[in-house]
N, C-alpha and C positions, 0 to 999 in steps of 0.2 A: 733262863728257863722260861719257856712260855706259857702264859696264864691266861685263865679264861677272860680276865678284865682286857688283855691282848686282842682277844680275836671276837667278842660281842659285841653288839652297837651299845647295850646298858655301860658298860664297861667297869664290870666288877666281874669278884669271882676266884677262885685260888690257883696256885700253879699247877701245871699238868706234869705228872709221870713222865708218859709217853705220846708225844704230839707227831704223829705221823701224818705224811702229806701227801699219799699215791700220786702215781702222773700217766699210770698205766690201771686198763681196765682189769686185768688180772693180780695186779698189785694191789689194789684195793678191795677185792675180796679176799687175798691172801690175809692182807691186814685185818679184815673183820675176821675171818674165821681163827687166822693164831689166836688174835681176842677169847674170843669164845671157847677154844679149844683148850686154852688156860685158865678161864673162867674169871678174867677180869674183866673190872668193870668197862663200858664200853662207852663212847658218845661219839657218834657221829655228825658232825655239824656242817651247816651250810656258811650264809653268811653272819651266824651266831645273833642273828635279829629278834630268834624268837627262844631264848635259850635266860634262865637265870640258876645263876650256879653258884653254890657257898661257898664262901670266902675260904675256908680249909681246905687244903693241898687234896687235890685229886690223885688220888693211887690206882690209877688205871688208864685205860687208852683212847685218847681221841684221834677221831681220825678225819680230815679235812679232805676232800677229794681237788686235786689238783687238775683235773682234765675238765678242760670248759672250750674243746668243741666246737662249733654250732654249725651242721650242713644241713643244703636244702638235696634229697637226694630226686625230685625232681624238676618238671621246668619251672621257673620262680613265674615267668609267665604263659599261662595255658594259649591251647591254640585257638584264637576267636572260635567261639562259638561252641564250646567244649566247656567239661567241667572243671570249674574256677577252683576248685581245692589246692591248696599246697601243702605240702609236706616238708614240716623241719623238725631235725633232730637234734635235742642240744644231750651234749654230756651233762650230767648229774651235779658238777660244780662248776657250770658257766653262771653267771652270776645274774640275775635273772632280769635286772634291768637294761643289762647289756644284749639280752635274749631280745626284750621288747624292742629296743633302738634297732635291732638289726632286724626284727621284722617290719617296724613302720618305714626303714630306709630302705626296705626290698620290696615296699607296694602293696602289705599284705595287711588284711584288718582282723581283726582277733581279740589281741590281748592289749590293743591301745589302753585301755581305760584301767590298763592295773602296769600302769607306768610308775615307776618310782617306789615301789616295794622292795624294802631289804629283801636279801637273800638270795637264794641260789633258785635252779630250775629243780635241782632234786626236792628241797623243803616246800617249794610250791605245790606239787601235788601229795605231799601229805597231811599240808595242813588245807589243801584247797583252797587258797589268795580268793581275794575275793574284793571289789571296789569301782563303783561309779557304774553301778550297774552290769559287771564282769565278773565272771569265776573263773578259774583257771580249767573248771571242769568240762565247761561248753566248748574248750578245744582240744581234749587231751584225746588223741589217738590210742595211744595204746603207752605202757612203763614197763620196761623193761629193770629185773630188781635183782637183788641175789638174796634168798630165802634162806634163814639162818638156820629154819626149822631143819628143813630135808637136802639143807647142805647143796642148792639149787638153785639156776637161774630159772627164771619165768619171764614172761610177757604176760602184763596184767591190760587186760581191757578192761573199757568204762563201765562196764556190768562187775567185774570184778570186782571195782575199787569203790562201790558205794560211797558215792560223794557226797555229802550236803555239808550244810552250813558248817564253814571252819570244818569238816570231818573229811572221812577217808577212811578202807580199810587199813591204809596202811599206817595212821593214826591210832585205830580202836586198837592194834595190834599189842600199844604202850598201854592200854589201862582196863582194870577189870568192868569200871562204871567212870563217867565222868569224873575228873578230877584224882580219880582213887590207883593209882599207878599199878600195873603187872608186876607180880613177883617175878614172872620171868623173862619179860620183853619190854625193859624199861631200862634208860632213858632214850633207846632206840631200837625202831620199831621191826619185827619180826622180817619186814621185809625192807633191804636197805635200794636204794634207788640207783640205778648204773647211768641209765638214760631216759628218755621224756620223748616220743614223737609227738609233735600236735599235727591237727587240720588245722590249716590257717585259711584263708578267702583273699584270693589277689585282687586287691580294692585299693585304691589311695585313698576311698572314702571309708568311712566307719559310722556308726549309730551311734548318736547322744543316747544314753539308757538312764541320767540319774538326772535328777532335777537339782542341785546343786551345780553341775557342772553344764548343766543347760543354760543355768543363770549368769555364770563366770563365759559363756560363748556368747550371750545375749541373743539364744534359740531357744526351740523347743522342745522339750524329750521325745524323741524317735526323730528329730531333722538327721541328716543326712551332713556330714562335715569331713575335712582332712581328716585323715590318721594321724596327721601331724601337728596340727593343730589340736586335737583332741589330744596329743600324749602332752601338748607343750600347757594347757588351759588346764589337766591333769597335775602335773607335777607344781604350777603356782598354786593351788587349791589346796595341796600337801604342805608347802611348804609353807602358805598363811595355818595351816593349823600345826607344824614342827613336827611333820610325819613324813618328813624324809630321812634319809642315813645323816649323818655328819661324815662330809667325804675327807673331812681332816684326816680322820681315822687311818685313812690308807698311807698315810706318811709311817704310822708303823713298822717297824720291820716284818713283824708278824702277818701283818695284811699283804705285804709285796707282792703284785701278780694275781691279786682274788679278783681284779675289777681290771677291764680294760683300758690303758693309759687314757686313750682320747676321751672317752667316760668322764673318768674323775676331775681331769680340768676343765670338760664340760659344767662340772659339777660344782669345780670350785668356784668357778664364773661367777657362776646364780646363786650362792651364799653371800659371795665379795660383793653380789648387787644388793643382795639381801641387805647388809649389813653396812653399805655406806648408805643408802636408803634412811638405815636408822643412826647414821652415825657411830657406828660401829666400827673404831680403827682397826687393820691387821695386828698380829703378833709381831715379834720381833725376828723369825724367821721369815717373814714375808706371807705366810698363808692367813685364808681369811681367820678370825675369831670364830673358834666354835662355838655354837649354840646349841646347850643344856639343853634346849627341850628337845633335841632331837637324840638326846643318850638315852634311850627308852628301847624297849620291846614294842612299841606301837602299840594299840591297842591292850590295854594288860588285862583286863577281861571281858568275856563273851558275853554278848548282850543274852539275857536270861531266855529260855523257853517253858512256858508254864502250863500246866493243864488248865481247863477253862475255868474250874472251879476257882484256882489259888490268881488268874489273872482277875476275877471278878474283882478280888479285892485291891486293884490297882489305883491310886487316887484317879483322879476325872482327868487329869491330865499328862499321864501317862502313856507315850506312845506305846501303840497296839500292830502287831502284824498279824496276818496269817501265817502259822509255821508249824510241822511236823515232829512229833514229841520222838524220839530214840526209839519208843515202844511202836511207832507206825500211827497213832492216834494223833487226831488234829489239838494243836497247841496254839499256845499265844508267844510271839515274840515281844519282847520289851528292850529298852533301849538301857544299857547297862549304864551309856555316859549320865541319861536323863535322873537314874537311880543316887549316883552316886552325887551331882550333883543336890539332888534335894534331900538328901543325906545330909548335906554341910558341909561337904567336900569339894569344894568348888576349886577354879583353877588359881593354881600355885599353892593350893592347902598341902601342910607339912605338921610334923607332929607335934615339932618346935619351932623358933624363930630359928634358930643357930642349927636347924637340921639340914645335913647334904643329900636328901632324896626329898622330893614333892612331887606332888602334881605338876603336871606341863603349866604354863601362864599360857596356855594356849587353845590347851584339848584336857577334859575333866576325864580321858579316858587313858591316858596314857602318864605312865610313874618315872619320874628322870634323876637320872644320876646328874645334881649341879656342880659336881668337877672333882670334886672326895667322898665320894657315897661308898658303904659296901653294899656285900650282899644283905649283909645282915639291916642295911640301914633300909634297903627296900622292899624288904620283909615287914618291917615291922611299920611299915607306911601302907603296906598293902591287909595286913591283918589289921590296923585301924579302920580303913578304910570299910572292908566286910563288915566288921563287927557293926559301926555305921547303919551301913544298907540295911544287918540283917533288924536290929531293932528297930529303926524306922518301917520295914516295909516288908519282912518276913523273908527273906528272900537270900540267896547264900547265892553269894558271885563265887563262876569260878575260874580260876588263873589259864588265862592265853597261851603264855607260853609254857617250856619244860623248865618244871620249875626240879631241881636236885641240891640235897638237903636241904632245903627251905622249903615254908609253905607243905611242911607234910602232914 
């Protein structure tokens, strides 16, 4: 029986009821709607990156979409002197790195700088991916979804799907208020995702946008560089802080077929380099050594936004953004990893010596499964952790991913 520790990058989680895997677009709405039409529970998941699920047997239906897709339906290169947009369309479970490889291998600049994020093309735009100066939102044409409400397909445009930071309509659809889950559109979301067209820009170049990855090119932010180079300077930058997948994973039988073969020994490449690098031998089946800090949700909470009043009270060193409160009023951004390390949570903190969840040794913002974690164990790393933040600094982090039974 297949369990959620199966098919997450945290890799915990309990077994599944019913694990269905559509291959067909109409097959997958059949499957949500019998769902609903029975009134079990439902989860819809991508590449299970951003998902933490309790460890007690799920009595209800997951459903994985097996169509990944990906066409350009026009010319991949425009006619000099015309307009340079492209249009690609991936299905809802092409896996979303393999989205990005096939745009930088088709000439197109876009979504280079959000290279190497778990999951699918459908979870990208509900949670809006976002990195190195990229949102998945600055190229989304239009989503096409199937609407749970009115038993209907739609096409959602960018007006629609009010994006910002980490958000989406098709996000707020799961929760009454931040954090505080729908009684009736939770743990997925009102509106389930079929397909994704983007505008893409047929460029072999792209825009440096972050100043970390300006530093890793030895340019400047806004220089002009490969697409290719930008996604290759992208994914080291990930993988020195353990925020890529563990492409182990996909030796699973459960993962078969999520990810594009050439992909994943792509993948496994740059791990085995990883990892002889550190002297890090293979296993005994010949695959590289996994690395624990990459059995995470990435990021496990949202850097805070606060009214100007409560950011006032921020110590002096506290990073500050401009950023827009849910209410429409101007807020303060702060930096959740900055929180939590001067909290006392710095990286590799655990709750015990002999505990199997901690901090990444890498990144203070990301919580990892080191090889026997459950749910329960990363639960109770992550409510240390808040309780933490909130007495040092008044401040209540809240959980990234979909968190089910835990953290409620």
């Amino acid at each position: 029986m297949t369990s959620f520790a199966d098919i997450t990058t945290m890799g915990v989680g309990g077994e599944i009821a019913y694990f269905i895997e559509p291959t067909t677009r109409v097959g997958l709405i059949e499957a949500v709607e019998d769902a609903d039409s029975k009134g079990l529970p439902l989860v819809v998941i991508g590449g299970g990156s951003n998902m933490l699920i309790a460890d007690t047997p799920f009595n209800g239906v997951v459903v994985r979409d097996a169509r990944r897709l990906i066409t350009v339906p026009d010319e991949a290169a425009p006619v000099e002197g015309q307009d340079r947009t492209v249009h690609v369309n991936a299905e809802a479970g092409a896996n979303w790195d393999d989205f990005v490889a096939f745009t930088v291998e088709l000439g197109l600049e876009g979504v280079e700088g959000l290279s190497g994020i778990p999951g699918t093309v459908g979870a990208s735009v509900v949670q809006n991916i976002g990195a190195y100066g990229q949102e998945v939102a600055t190229s989304v044409e239009s989503v096409e979804v199937w609407d749970r409400q009115t038993k209907t397909t739609r096409e959602l445009l960018p007006e629609d799907l009010h994006f910002g930071y980490r958000y989406s309509a098709l996000k707020a659809s799961m929760y009454e208020a931040p954090g505080r889950p729908s009684s009736q559109f939770f743990p997925t979301p009102r509106y389930v995702v079929l397909s994704v067209t983007f505008a893409l820009t047929h460029s072999a170049q792209g825009t440096v946008g972050y100043g970390q990855l300006a530093k890793a090119l030895g340019v400047e932010v806004g220089d002009r560089m490969a697409t290719k180079d930008i996604r290759e300077a992208v994914l080291k930058v990930r993988a020195a802080k353990g925020m890529l997948e563990d492409p182990t994973r996909y030796a699973l039988p459960a993962m078969a077929g999520a990810k594009r073969e050439a992909n994943i020994l792509t993948d496994l490449q740059r791990l085995a380099a990883v990892n002889e690098a550190a002297h890090i031998n293979p296993t005994e089946d010949g695959l590289p050594a996994p690395d624990y800090n990459r059995h995470s949700c990435g990021s496990f909470f949202m850097n805070p936004i606060l009214p100007a009043d409560q950011a006032a009270n921020l110590p002096e060193g506290a990073p500050r953004f401009d950023a827009t409160l849910p209410n429409g009023e101007a807020g303060v951004k702060t930096s959740a990893a900055w929180l939590i390390d001067h909290a006392g949570c710095h990286k590799g903190f655990a709750v015990a010596p002999d505990a199997q969840a901690s901090l990444s040794t890498q990144h203070t913002l990301a919580l990892t499964n080191r090889g026997q974690a459950t749910a329960s164990d990363i639960e109770q790393l992550a409510r240390t952790i808040q309780q933490r933040v909130r007495e040092a600094f008044g401040i209540e982090l809240i959980p990234e991913p979909v968190c089910v039974g835990v953290l409620a």
